[in-house]
C-alpha positions in Angstrom: 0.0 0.0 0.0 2.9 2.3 1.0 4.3 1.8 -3.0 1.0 2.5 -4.3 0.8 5.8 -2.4 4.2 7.4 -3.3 3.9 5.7 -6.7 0.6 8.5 -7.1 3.0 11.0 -5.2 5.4 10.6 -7.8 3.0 10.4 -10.6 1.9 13.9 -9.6 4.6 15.6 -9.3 5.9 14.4 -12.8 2.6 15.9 -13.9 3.6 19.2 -12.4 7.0 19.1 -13.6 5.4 19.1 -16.9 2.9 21.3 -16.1 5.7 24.4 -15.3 7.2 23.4 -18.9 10.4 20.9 -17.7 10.8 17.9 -19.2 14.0 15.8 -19.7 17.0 16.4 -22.4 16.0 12.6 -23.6 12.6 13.1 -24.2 11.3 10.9 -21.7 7.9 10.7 -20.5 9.0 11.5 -16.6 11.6 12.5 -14.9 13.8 9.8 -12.4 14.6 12.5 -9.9 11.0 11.5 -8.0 12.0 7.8 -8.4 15.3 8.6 -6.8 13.1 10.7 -4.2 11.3 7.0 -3.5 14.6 5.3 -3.1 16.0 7.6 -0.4 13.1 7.6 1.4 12.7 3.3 1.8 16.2 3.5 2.4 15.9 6.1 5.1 13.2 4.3 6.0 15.6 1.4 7.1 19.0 3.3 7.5 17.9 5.8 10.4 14.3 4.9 10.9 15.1 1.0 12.2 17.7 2.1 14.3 17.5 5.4 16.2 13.7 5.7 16.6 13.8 2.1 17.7 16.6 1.9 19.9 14.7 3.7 22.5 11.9 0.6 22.5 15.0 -1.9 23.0 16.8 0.8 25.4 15.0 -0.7 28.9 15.5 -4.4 27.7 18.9 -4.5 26.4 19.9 -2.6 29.9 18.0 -5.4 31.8 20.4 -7.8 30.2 23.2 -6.3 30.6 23.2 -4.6 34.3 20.7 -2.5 33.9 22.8 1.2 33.6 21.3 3.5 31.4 24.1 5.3 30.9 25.9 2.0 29.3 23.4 1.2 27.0 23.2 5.2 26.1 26.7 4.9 25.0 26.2 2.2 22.5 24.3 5.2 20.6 27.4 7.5 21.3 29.6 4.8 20.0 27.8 4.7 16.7 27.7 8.4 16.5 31.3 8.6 17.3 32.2 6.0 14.3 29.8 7.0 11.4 31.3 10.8 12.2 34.7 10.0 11.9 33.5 7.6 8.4 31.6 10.4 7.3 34.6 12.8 5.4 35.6 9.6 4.1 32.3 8.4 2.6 30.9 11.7 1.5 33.9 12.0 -0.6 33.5 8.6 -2.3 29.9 10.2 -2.4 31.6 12.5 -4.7 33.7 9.8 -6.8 32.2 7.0 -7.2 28.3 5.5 -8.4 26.2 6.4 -5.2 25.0 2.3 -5.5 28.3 1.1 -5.0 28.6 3.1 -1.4 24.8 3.1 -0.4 24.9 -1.4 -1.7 28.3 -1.5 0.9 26.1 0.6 3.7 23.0 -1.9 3.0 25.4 -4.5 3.7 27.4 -3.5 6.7 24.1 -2.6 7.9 22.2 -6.0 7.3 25.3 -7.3 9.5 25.4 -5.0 11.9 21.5 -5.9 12.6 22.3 -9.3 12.7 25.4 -9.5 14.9 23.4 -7.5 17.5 21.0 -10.2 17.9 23.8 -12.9 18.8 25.7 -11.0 21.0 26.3 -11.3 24.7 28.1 -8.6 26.6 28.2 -4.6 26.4 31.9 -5.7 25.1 30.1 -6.9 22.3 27.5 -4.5 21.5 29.7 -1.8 21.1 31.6 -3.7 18.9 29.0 -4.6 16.5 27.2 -1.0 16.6 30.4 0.6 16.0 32.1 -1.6 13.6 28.8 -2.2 11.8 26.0 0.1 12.6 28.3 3.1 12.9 29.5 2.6 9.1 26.5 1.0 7.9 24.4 4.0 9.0 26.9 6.8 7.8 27.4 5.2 4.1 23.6 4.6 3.1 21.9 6.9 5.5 20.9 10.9 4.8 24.5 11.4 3.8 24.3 9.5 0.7 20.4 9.3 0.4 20.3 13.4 1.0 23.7 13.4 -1.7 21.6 11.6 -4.1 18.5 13.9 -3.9 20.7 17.2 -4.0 22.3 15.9 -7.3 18.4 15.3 -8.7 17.4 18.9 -7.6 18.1 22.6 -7.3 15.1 24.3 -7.8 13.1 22.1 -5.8 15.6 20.7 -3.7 14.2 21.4 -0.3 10.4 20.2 -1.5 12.5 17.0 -2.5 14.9 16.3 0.0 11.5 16.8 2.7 9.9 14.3 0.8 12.9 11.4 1.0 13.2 12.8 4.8 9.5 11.8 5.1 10.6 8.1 5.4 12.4 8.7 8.6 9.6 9.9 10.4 7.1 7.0 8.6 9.4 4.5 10.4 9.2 5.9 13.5 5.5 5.9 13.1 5.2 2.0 12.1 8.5 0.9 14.0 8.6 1.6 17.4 5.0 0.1 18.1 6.1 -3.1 15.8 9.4 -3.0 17.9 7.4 -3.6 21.1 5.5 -5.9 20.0 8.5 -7.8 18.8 10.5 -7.3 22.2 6.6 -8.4 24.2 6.4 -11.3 22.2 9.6 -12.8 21.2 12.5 -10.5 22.5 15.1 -8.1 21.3 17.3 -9.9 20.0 14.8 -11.8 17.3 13.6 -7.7 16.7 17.0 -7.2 15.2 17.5 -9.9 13.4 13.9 -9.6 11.9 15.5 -6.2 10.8 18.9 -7.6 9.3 17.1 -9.7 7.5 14.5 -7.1 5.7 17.9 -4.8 5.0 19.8 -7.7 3.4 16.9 -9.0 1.5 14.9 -5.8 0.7 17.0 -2.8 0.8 20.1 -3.8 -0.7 18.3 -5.2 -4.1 16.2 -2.1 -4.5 20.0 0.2 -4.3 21.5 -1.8 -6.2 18.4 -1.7 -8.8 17.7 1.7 -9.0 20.0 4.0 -7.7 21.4 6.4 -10.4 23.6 8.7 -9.3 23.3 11.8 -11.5 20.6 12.8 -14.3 23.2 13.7 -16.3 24.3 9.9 -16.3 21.1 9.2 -18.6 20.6 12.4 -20.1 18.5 14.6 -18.1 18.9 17.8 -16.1 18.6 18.8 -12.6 14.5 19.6 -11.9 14.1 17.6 -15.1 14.8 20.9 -16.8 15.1 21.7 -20.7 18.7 21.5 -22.1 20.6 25.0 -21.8 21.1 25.9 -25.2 24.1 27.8 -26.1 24.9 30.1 -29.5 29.0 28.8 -29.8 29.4 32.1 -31.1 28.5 34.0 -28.3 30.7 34.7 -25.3 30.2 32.9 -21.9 29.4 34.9 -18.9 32.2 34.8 -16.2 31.7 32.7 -13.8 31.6 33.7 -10.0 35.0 32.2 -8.1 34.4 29.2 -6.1 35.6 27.9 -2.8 38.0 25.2 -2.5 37.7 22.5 -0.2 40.9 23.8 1.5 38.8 27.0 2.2 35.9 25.2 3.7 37.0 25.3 7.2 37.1 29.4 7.1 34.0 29.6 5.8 32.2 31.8 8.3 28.6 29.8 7.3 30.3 26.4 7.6 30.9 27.1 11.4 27.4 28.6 11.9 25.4 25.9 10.3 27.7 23.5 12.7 27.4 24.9 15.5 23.6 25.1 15.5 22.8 21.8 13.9 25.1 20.3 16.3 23.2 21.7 19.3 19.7 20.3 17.8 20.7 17.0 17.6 21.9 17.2 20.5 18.9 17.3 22.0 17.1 15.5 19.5 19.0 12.7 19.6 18.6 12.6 23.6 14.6 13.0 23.7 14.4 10.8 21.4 16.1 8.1 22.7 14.9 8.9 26.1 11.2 9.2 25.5 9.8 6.4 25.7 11.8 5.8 29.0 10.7 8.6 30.6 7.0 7.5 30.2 7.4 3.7 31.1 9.4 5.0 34.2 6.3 6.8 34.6 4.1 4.1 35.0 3.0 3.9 31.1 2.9 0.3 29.4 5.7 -0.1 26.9 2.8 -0.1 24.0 1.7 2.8 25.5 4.8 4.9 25.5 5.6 3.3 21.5 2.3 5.3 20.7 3.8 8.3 21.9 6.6 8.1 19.8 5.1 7.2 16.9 2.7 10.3 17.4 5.4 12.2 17.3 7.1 10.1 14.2 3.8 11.3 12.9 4.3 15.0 12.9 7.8 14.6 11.8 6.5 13.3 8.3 3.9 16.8 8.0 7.2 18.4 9.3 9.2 17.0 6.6 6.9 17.7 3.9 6.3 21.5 4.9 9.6 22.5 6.4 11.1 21.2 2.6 8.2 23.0 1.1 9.4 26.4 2.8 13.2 25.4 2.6 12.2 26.4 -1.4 10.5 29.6 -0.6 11.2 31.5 2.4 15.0 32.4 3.6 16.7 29.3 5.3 16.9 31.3 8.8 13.5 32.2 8.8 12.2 28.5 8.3 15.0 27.1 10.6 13.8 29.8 13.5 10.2 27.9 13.1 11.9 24.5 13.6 13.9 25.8 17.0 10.8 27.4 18.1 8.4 24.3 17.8 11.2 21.9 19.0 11.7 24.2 22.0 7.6 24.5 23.0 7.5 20.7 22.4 9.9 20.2 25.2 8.5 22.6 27.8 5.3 20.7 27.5 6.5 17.4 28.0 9.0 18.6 30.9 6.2 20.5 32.5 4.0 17.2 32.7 3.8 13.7 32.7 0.2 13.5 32.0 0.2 11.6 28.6 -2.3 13.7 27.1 -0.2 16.5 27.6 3.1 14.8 26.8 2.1 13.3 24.1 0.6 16.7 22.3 4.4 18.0 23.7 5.6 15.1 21.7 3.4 16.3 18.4 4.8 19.8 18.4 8.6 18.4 18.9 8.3 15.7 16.6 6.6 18.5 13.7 10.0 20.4 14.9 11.9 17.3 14.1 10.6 16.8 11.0 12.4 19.5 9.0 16.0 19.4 11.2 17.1 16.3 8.0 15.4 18.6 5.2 16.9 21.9 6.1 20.4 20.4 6.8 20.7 19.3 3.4 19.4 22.7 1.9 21.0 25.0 3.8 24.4 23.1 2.9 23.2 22.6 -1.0 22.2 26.7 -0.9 25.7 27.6 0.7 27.7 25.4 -1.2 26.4 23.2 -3.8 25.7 20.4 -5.2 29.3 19.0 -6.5 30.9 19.0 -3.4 27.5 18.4 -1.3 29.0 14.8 -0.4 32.7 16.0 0.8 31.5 18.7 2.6 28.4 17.3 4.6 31.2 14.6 5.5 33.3 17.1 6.8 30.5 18.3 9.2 29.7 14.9 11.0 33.2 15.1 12.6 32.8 18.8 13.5 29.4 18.7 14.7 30.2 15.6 16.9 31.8 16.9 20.0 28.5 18.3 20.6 26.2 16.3 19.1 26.8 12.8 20.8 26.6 14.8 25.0 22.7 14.9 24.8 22.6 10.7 24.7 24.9 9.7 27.5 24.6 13.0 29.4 20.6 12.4 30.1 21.2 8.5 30.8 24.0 9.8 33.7 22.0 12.2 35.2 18.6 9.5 35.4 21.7 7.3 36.5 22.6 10.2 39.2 19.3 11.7 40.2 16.9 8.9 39.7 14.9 11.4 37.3 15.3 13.1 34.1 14.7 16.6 34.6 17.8 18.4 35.0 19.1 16.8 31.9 15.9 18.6 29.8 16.5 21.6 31.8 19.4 21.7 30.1 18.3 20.8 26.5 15.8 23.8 26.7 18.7 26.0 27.6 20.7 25.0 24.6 17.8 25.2 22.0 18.2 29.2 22.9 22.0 28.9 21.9 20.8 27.1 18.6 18.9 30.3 17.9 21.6 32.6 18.7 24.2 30.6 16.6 22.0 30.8 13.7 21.0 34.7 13.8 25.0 34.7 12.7 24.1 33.0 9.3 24.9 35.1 6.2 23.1 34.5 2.9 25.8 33.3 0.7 27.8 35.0 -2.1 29.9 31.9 -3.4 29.9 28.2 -4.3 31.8 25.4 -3.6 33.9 23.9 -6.3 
């Protein structure tokens, strides 16, 4: 049913592609951009969606087993942070190089392992191992780095509509997953929940990569937006072109630090609530279906997020549509710190989770407006790294103080602190002048 839906979704916005006078240079009937659009959003679907907004459903059972510290069983997160950021330069450049099937078919792989090793092993030793070794990488090389690199080649005129779109399936699986997660952990355990999921990445998602992926549209003769061919008199002379920025440059661009530094501090607390949500509310005296609900209420808003936040990304200015995102992150918290009521939590959950929803979308088009689309790979690489001394303290930092204090409000004291430094880092962002080369 899910095929049928985005195969209409993608139907119609062929239709409107044609319908503002863009077709492709080879004459063919649609353009593959929205197919590519499809593919990144299954395989985000899988990549992030399986993982992070289940590993909060598996969080309480995997600590039973293994001595019951939340903070341990938070760092397995950190761990795979910590590895897909220092794989991330590394991958977005082969982003850059080489056929995106090749690296997203390697991802699918380590992935499908990674999935299944967690369901044999039997110490934290272990689990570390196989999330960082396998996980981490798996994660990083078909995850929104490639599927958000894939979508930015497809689109510039649309890119942010686009790129919300393939987002979308991020949020979708935190709608279905976490509730099929429990149900899996109720009924059979954690353990046979991951390898259920190996098993649907080897057999599902690495076919369809390896099926459909194309990289580029100029690999089979289209355009960007599934625009007409620039025609150009030889006779005439060429406008100059605008000097670019070198890679070696990147690192003193002002706007590189700024988008950083604020992203950085969002998923720092996003990663944290997330992963701490459904905690909070069993610890609470909610049933573990009960507090899956939640989260896939707030899975729910992320997809309208998605959808809307990339709609704006294509309209507005990106500071004004990232200031929305801060803002309803920011009023989702409050409401879920000020009460444990799940009424009220969970509508605290609907406005972060709509807040969530354009964090992916607006990442990948502030970085493809500021620099890009030929080095979008290399240089969203290059932010993992520098965004992760930050980013991986929201995780661990809530598990030690529930560890400490026996409660989890100091630590979302603090996250509503730092959304007000996200806002202030990204008052500092300048529209920009130059591209990338």
């Amino acid at each position: 049913m899910l095929i049928y839906f985005f195969r209409a979704a993608v139907k119609f916005l062929q239709e409107s592609n044609r319908a503002n006078g863009t077709q492709s240079i080879s004459g063919a009937k649609y353009f593959y951009g929205w197919r590519m659009v499809l593919v990144a959003f299954c395989v985000d679907f899988v990549a992030v969606g399986f993982f992070f907004y289940s590993y909060g459903v598996f969080f309480k059972a995997i600590a039973e087993d293994f001595g019951g510290s939340r903070l341990g069983i938070a760092f397995g997160l950190t761990v795979t942070n910590i590895v897909g950021a220092i794989a991330a330069p590394y991958v977005g450049r082969a982003l850059d190089k080489y056929p995106l099937k090749r690296v997203m078919g390697v991802g699918a792989i380590f992935m499908a392992v990674g999935f299944l090793g967690l369901s044999f092993v039997r110490n934290p030793m272990e689990f570390y191992l196989v999330l960082g070794i396998f996980v981490g990488f798996g994660a990083s090389s078909m995850g929104s780095l490639a599927t958000s690199k894939l979508v930015a080649n497809w689109f510039d005129r649309r890119r942010g509509t686009a790129l919300g779109i393939a987002a979308a399936g991020v949020s979708l699986s935190g709608v279905i997953m976490p509730y099929i997660s429990a149900e899996l952990i109720n009924n059979y355990g954690w353990r046979e929940g991951f390898l259920v999921y190996g098993l649907f990445t080897l057999l599902v998602v690495l076919p369809m990569v390896l099926r459909f992926v194309v990289s580029r549209p100029e690999d089979i003769g289209m355009r960007p937006d599934g625009a007409m061919p620039i025609v150009v008199n030889p006779d005439a002379e060429l406008p100059q072109q605008k000097p670019r920025l070198a890679m070696k440059d990147v690192f003193r661009e002002h706007n590189f630090w700024v988008i950083v530094l604020t992203f950085s501090l969002i998923f720092c607390c996003m990663g944290a609530t997330l992963t701490h949500m459904i905690p909070r509310l069993t610890d609470n005296g909610y049933t573990l279906v009960q507090a899956s609900l939640v989260m896939s209420l707030c899975a729910g808003f992320g997809v309208s997020g998605k959808l809307s936040f990339g709609w704006l990304g294509d309209r507005l200015s990106l500071r004004k549509v990232m200031s929305i995102v801060i803002v309803m992150q920011f009023a989702g918290q409050l409401l879920m710190y000020l009460s444990v009521d799940l009424v009220v939590f969970a509508i605290g959950a609907s406005f972060f989770g709509y807040g969530v929803g354009g964090v992916v979308p607006m990442h990948g088009a502030t970085v493809g407006k500021t620099f890009g689309r030929e080095r979008f790979g290399a240089i969203l690489g290059l932010m993992r790294p520098a965004m992760l001394p930050i980013q991986i303290l929201g995780v661990p930092f809530a598990g030690w103080i529930y560890d400490v204090t026996g409660s989890y409000a100091n630590a979302f004291e603090a996250f509503l602190c730092i959304y007000i430094l996200a806002a202030i880092a990204l008052s500092f962002y300048r529209q920009p002048h130059i591209n990338v080369r």
